[in-house]
C-alpha positions in Angstrom: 0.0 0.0 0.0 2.9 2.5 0.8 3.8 2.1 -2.8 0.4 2.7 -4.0 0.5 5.5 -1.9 3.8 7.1 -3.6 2.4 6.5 -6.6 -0.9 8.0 -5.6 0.9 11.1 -4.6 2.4 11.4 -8.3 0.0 11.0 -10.2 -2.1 13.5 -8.1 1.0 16.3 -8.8 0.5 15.3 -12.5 -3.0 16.0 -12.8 -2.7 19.1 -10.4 0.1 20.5 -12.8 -2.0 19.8 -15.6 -5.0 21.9 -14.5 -3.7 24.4 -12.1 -2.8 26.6 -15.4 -7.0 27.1 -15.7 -7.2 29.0 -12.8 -7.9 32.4 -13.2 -5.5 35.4 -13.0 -5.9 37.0 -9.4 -6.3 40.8 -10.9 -8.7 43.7 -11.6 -11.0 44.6 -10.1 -13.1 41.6 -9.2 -9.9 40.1 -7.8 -11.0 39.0 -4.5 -13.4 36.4 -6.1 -10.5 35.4 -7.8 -8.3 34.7 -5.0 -11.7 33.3 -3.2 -11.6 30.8 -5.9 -8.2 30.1 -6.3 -7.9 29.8 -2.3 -10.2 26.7 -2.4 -9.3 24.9 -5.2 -5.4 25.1 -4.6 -6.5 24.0 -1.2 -5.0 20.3 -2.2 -7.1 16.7 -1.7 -5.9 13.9 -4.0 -7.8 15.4 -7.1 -9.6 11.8 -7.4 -12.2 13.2 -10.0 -9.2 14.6 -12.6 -7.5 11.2 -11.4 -10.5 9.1 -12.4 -11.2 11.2 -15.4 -7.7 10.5 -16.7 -7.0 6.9 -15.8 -10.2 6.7 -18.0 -8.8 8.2 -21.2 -5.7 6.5 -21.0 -7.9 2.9 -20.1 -9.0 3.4 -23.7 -6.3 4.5 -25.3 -5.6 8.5 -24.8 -2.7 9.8 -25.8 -2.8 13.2 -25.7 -3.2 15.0 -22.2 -3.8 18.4 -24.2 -7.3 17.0 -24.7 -8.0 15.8 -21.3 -6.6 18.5 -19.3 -9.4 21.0 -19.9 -12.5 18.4 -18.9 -9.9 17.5 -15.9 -9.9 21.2 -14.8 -13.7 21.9 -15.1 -14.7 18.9 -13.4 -12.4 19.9 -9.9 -13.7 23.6 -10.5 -17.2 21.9 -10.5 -15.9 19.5 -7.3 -14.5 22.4 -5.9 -17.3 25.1 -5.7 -19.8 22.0 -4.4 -17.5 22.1 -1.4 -17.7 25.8 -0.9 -21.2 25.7 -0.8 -21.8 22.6 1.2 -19.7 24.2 4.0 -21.8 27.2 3.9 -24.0 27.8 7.0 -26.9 27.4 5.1 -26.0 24.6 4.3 -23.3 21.8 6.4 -21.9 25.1 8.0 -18.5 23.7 8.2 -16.0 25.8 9.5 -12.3 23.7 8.4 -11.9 22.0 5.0 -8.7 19.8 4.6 -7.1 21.1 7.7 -8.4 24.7 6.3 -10.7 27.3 7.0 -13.7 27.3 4.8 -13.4 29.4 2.3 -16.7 31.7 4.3 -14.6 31.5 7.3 -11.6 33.2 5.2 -13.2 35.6 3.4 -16.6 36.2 4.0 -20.7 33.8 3.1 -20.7 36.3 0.4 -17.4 36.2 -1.1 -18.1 31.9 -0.4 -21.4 32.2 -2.3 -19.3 34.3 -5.3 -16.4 32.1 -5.2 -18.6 28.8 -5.8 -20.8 30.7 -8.6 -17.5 31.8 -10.5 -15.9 28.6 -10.4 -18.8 26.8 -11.8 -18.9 29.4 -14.9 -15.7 29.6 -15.0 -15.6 25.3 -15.4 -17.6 25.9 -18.1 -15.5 28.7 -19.8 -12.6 26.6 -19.6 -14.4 23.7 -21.8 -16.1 26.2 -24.3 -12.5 27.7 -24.6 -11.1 24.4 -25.6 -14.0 23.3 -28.0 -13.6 26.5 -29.8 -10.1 25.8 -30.3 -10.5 22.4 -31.4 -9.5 22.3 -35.1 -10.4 18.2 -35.4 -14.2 17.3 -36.7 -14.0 14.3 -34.8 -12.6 15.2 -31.6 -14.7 18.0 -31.6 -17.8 15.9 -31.5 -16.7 14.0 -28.7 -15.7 16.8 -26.6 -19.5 18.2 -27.2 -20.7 15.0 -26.1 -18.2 15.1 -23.2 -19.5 18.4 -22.3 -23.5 17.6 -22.1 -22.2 14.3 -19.6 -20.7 17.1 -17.3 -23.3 19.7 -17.4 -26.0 16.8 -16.9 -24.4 15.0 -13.8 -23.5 18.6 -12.4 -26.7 19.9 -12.8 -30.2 19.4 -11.7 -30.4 15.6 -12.8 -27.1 15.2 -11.1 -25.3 17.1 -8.2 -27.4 19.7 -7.5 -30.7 17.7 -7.7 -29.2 15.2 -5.0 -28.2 18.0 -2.7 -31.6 19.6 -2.7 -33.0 16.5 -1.6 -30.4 16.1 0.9 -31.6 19.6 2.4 -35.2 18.5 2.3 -34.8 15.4 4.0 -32.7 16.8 6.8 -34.5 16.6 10.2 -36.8 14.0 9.0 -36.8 10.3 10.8 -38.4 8.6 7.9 -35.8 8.7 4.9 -36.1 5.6 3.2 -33.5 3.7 1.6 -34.3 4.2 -2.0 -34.3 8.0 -1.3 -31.1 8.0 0.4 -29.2 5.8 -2.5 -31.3 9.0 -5.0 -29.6 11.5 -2.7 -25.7 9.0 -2.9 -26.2 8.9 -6.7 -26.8 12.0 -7.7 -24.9 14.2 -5.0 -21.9 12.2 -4.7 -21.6 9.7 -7.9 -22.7 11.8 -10.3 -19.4 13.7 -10.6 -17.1 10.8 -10.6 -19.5 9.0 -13.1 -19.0 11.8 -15.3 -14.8 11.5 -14.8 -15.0 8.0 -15.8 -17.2 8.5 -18.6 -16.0 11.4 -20.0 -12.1 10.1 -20.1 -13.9 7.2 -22.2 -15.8 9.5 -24.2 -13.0 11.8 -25.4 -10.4 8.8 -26.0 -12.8 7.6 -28.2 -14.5 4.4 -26.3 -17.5 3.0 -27.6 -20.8 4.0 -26.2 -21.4 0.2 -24.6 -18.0 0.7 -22.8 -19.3 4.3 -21.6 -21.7 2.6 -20.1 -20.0 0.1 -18.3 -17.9 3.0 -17.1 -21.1 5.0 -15.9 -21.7 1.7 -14.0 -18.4 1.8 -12.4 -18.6 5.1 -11.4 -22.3 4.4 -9.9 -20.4 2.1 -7.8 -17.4 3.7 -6.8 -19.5 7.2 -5.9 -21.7 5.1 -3.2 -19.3 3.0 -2.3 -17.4 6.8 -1.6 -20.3 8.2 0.2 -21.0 5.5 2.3 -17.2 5.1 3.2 -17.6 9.0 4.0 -20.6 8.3 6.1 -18.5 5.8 8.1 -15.9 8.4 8.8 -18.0 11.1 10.4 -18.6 8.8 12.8 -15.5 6.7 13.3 -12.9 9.7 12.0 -10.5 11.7 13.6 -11.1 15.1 12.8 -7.4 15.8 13.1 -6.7 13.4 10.1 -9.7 14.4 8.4 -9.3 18.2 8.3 -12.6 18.8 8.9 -15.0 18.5 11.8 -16.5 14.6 12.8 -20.3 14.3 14.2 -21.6 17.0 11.3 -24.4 14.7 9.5 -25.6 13.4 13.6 -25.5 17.4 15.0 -27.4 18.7 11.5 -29.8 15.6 12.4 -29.2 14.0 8.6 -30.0 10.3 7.4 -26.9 8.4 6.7 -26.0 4.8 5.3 -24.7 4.4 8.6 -27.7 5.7 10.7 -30.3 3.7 8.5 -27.9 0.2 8.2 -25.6 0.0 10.9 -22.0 0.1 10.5 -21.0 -3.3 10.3 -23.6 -3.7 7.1 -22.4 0.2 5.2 -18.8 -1.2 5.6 -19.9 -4.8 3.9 -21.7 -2.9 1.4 -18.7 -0.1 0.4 -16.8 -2.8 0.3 -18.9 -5.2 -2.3 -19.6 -2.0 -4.4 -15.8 -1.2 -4.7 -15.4 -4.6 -5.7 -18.3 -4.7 -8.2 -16.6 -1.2 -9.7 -12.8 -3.2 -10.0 -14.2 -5.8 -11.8 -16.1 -3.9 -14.4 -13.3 -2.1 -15.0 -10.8 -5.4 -14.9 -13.2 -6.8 -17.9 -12.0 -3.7 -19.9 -8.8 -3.9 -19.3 -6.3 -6.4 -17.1 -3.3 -3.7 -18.1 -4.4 -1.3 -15.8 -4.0 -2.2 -12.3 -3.7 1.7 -10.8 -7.5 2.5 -11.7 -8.5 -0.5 -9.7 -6.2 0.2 -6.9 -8.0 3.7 -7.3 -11.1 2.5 -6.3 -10.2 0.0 -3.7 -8.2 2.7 -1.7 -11.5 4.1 -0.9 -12.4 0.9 1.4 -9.5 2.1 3.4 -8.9 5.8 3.2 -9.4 7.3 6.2 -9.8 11.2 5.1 
């Protein structure tokens, strides 16, 4: 595992190398929401949807990183301004985000509020950008494809419809199952089902095999959540870099709270498993995208 870990590390300073040059300039005068924005997403985290989004294009053959890089960028800006505004008092009200002050505790809920609107434009800026520039028909097309995927799964029918359910169903004692795994798929999986499928997508993969990688990233995003779940109540907030207890205090229906630990941990860990093997059937030369998901059984931030 410590040489997982290593190579973990590296691969995560790639794909922050490769899209830390999207971020915008911190100047004129609407520079504080640049520096808002640029405070969180250079905040650190092992980029897993970037990761995930690459290891995916290079599964089916990418090549060229130049092609990637720009969906790899908008999806952590997308990641990235979600976290802003879950921390917001409205919302979690969370004040320490990977060891750090939220980004409303460093600047100010309006300035937060700004920071996470600017970052989700600006995600989509970044893609348009690149799509404009794209002189290949063919590439092109996939890129536009790649493009509805992220603006789907980030949007109402993804991320943002799973997080206003999660606000609804706060403070209520009869979630049921089926509405919690609605809330796990869209606010959590969504995103990384779009890294996996887009990577496919743009490195050409077949539609059946974007599939099988929307299935693996259905997997791997619960399996995620619930792992997530199980931290806030067995975690050290030291190692976590955010406050423990949140989703018990702010009276929210977990995995955990509606199964039991003993049966979320048995489940994470038969949905990580599920997740390898669909991508092992595409591949057996690509062990680090399996090790990917199986280090979410055991991370313990």
């Amino acid at each position: 595992m410590s040489d997982f870990n290593e190579l973990l590390n590296k691969k995560a300073e790639e794909a922050y190398d490769l899209i830390k040059v999207y971020i915008p300039e911190e100047e004129g005068l609407q520079k504080r929401v640049a520096e808002a924005m640029n405070y969180s997403f250079n905040s650190g985290g092992k980029r897993l949807r970037p990761l995930f989004m690459i290891e995916s294009y290079r599964l089916f053959g990418g090549k060229d990183l130049s092609k990637i890089a720009p969906f790899m960028a908008a999806i952590e800006m997308i990641h990235t301004y979600s976290l802003i505004h879950d921390d917001l008092p409205a919302m979690d009200n969370d004040d320490y985000r990977r060891g750090r002050l939220t980004n409303h505790k460093m600047f100010d809920e309006a300035t937060a509020i700004l920071a996470g609107d600017g970052l989700l434009n600006y995600a989509f800026e970044t893609v348009s950008k690149a799509m404009k520039e794209e002189t290949d028909i063919d590439m092109l097309k996939r890129m536009v494809s790649a493009n509805e995927v992220l603006s789907r799964k980030a949007g109402i029918y993804g991320m943002i419809g799973g997080q206003i359910v999660d606000l609804e169903m706060e403070h209520k004692k009869d979630v049921s199952l089926d509405t919690l795994l609605f809330i796990h798929k869209c606010k959590t999986a969504a995103l990384i089902e779009a890294s996996l499928m887009i990577g496919a997508i743009i490195a050409g993969a077949s539609d059946e095999d974007v599939k099988k990688m929307e299935n693996a990233g259905y997997n791997t995003g619960l399996a995620f959540q619930i792992q997530d779940d199980i931290l806030d109540v067995t975690g050290d907030s030291a190692v976590l870099g955010k406050s423990v207890g949140s989703d018990e205090k702010n009276e929210k229906t977990t995995y955990v709270s509606l199964k039991g630990l003993k049966e979320s941990e048995d489940e994470q860990k038969r949905l990580s498993e599920e997740a390898v093997e669909i991508v092992k059937g595409l591949s057996k030369d690509d062990p680090f995208l399996c090790d990917l998901i199986e280090y979410l059984i055991t991370r313990n931030k």
